[in-house]
C-alpha positions in Angstrom: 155.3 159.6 -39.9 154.4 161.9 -36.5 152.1 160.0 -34.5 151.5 155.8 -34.4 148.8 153.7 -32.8 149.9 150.5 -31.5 147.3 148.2 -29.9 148.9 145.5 -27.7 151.7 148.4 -26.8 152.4 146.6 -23.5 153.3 143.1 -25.0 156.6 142.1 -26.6 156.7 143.3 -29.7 154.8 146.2 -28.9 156.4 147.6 -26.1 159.6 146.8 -28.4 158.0 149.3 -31.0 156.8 151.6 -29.3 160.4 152.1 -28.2 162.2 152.5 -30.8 159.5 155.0 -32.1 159.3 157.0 -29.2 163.4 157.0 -29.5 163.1 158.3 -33.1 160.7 161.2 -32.4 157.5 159.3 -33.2 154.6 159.9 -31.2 152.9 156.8 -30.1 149.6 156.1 -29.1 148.2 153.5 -27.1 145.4 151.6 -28.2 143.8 151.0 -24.3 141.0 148.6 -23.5 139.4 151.0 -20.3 138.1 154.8 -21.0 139.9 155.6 -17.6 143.9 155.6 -19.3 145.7 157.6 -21.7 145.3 156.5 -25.4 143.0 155.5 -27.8 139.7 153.4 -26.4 139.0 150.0 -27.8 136.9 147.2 -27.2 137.0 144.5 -29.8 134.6 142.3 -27.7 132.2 145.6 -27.2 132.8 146.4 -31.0 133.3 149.9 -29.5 136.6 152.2 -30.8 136.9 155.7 -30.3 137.1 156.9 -34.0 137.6 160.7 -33.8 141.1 160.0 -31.8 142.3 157.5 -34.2 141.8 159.8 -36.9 144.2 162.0 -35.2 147.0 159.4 -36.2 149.0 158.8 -38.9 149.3 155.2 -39.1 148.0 152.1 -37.0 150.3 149.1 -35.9 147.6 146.1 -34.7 149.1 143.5 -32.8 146.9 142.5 -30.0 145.4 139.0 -29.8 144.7 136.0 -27.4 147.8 134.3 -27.0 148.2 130.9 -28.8 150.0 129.5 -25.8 147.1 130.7 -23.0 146.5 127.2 -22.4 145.7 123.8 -24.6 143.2 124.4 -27.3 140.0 123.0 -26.2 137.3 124.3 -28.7 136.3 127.2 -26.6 139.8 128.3 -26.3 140.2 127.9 -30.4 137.0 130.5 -30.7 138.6 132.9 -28.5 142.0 132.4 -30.5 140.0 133.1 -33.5 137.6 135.6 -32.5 140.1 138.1 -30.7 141.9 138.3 -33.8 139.3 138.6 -36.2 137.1 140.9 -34.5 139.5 143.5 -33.7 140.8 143.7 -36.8 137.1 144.1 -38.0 137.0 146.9 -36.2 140.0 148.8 -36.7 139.7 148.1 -40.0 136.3 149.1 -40.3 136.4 152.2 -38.9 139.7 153.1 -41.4 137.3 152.5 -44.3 134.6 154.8 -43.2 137.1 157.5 -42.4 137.3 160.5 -45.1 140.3 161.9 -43.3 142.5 159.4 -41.1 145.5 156.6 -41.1 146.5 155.8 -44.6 148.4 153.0 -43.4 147.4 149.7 -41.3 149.9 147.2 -40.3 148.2 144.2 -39.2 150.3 141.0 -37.3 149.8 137.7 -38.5 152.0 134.4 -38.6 154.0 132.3 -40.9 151.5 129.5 -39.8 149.7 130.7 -42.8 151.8 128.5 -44.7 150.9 125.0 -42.8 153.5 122.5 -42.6 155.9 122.9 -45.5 158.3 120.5 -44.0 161.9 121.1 -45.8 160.5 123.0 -48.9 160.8 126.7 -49.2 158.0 128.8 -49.4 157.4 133.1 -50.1 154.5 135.2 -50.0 153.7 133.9 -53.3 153.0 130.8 -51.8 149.5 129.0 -51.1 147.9 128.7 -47.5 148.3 125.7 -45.8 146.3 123.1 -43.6 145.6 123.7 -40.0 144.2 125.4 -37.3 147.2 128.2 -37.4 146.4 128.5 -41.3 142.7 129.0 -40.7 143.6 131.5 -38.3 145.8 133.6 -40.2 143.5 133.7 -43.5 140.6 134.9 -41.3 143.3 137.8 -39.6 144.4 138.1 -42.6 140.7 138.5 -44.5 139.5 140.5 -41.7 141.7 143.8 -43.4 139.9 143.3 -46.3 137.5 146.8 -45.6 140.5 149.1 -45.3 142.1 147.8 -48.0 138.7 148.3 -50.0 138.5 151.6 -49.3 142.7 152.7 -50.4 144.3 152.3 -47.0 147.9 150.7 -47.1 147.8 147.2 -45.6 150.8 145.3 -44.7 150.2 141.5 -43.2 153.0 141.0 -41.3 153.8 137.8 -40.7 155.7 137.1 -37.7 157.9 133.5 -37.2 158.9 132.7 -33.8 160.0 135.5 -32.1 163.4 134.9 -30.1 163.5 137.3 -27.4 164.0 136.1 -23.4 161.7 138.6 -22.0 158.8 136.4 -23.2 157.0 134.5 -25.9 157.9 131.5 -27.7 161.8 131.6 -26.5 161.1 132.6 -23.2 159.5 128.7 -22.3 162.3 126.9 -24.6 165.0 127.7 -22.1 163.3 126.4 -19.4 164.7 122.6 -19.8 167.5 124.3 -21.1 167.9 126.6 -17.5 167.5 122.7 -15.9 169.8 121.2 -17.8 167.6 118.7 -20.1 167.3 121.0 -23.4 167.4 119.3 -26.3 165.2 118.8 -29.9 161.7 118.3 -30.1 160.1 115.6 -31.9 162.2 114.0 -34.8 164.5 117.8 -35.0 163.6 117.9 -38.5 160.7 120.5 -38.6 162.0 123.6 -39.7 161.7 126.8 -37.6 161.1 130.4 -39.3 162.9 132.4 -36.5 163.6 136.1 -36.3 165.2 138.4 -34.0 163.1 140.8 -31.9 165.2 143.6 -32.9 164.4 142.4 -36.1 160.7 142.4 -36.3 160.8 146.0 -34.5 163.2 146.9 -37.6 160.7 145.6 -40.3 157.7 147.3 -38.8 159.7 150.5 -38.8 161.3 149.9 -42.3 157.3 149.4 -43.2 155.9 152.2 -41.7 158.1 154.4 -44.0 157.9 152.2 -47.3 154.7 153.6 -48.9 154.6 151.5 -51.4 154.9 148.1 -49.6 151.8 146.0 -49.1 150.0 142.9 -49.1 151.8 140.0 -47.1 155.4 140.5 -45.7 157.3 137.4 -43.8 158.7 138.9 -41.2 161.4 135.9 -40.4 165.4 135.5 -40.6 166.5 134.6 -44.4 168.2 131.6 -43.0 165.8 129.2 -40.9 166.7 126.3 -39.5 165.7 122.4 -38.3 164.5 122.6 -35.1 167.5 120.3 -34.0 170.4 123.0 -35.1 168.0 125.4 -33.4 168.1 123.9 -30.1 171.9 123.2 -30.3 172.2 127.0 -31.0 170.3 128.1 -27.6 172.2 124.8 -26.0 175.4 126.9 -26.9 174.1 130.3 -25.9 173.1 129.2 -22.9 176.1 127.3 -21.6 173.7 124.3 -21.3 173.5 121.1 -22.9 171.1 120.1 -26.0 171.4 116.7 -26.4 168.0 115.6 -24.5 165.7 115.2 -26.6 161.4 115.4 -26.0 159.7 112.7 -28.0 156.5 113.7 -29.8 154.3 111.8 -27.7 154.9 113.4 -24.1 154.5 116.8 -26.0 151.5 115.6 -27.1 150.2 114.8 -23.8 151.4 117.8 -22.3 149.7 120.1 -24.7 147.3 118.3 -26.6 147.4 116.5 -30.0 146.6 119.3 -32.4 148.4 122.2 -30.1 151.7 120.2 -30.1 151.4 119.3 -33.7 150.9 122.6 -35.2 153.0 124.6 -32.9 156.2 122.4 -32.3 156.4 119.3 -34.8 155.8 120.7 -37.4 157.3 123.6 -39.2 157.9 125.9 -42.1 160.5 127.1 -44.1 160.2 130.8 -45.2 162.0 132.9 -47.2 161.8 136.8 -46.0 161.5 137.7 -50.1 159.8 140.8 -50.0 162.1 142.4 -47.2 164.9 141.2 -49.1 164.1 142.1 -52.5 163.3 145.9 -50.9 166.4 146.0 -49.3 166.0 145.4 -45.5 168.9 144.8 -43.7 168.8 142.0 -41.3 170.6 143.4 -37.4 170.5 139.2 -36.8 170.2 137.2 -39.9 172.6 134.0 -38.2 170.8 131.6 -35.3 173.6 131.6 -33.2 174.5 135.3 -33.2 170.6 135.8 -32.4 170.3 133.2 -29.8 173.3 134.9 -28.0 172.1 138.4 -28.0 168.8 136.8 -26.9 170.1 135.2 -23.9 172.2 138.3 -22.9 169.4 140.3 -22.9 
């Protein structure tokens, strides 16, 4: 594996990657949204993609998408949830299947939200889709492959559980209370949470890049998740802070909106990492607390 695409190379995860690529003698490519920078040019919303330099790669990493935090999910901001997600995809994945000489592998994000609300049972890639808005989401991402796949390119769905890093995302606005001292559970506690270490996910899209013969849907979360309420007590205890405050359903539900709160913080799922386990991954953070503290250091 010489040289990577990565669209959404400047977010979290993908400025993460692109990393511990570059660090490992892997050329990486940026998938860029204006003609006028360095990389690859893309416009999902243009359905435009410069096809003759992503040909010149060797695999493609797609991670960019509207965030599902941008702000509460009034319809308008559901179709642009939707709609940045499926479209690019469309596009990259399109323009895979056409190619007669190109990337034989795409490695697509998508979420453990797949799986609805499981509450305390386990679930695998061999599980069904759930209910939702996040489930809906993730079979359309997830669908949108479907022409690359056609045509003998690699797919991997990765599917990412909540990401615990403190230079962003989901962690990032959990230790805000904490940081003021009224951190605590959400909701009842009970709703599990599919967590995984940033160092983590950068691991299993590395370890997946090089494992030809992986593909289909991957959960990309620890092997041990945990109730929400042993969650926050384990960023409580990283953080120095107390976790005994708890925020009741309701105000989370006027705060973010019914359906937003719902899906994204009272309820859960509890996934199983099966595939990475059963090809021998080996977790750098499989434990909670051990993550939450490296986390917070960082």
């Amino acid at each position: 594996m010489n040289r990577v695409a990565i669209s959404g190379a400047s977010g979290l995860v993908g400025g993460a990657l692109r990393e511990r690529l570059e660090a490992e003698g892997v050329e990486v490519v940026a998938m860029v949204r204006s003609r006028e920078r360095d990389g690859i040019y893309w416009s999902a919303e243009r359905g435009e993609l410069d096809e003759g330099a992503l040909a010149s790669v060797d695999a493609v990493v797609h991670l960019a998408g509207e965030s599902l935090a941008a702000g509460r999910w009034t319809e308008a901001q559901k179709r642009r949830i939707l709609e940045s997600r499926v479209q690019g995809t469309e596009l990259i994945a399109g323009a895979l299947a056409r190619m007669e000489k190109g990337p034989k592998t795409l490695i697509c994000a998508s979420a453990v939200g797949y799986y609805g609300d499981t509450g305390s049972q386990w679930v695998d890639e061999g599980s069904a889709s759930g209910e939702g808005f996040l489930a809906e989401v993730c079979r359309a991402w997830e669908g949108a492959c479907e022409p690359a796949r056609g045509a003998g390119v690699r797919v991997v769905n990765a599917r990412f559980g909540v990401i615990t890093s403190s230079e962003g995302g989901a962690l990032d606005k959990m230790m805000l209370p904490f940081k003021m001292g009224v951190g605590g559970p959400m909701g009842s506690g009970e709703q599990y949470m599919s967590w995984v270490a940033l160092d983590d996910v950068v691991g299993a899209l590395c370890w997946l890049l090089l494992e030809s013969k992986i593909e289909g849907p991957i959960n990309v979360v620890s092997p041990n998740p945990v109730p929400n309420a042993a969650f926050a007590k384990a960023l409580g205890h990283a953080m120095n802070r107390p976790a005994v405050v708890p925020t009741p359903g309701f105000a989370l539900k006027v705060a973010l909106g019914s359906e937003m709160a719902e899906e994204m913080l009272l309820k859960g799922q509890r996934v199983r990492p099966k595939r990475l386990e059963e090809g021998g991954y080996r977790f750098e953070h499989p434990e909670v607390e051990e993550a939450l503290r490296d986390a917070v250091k960082g």
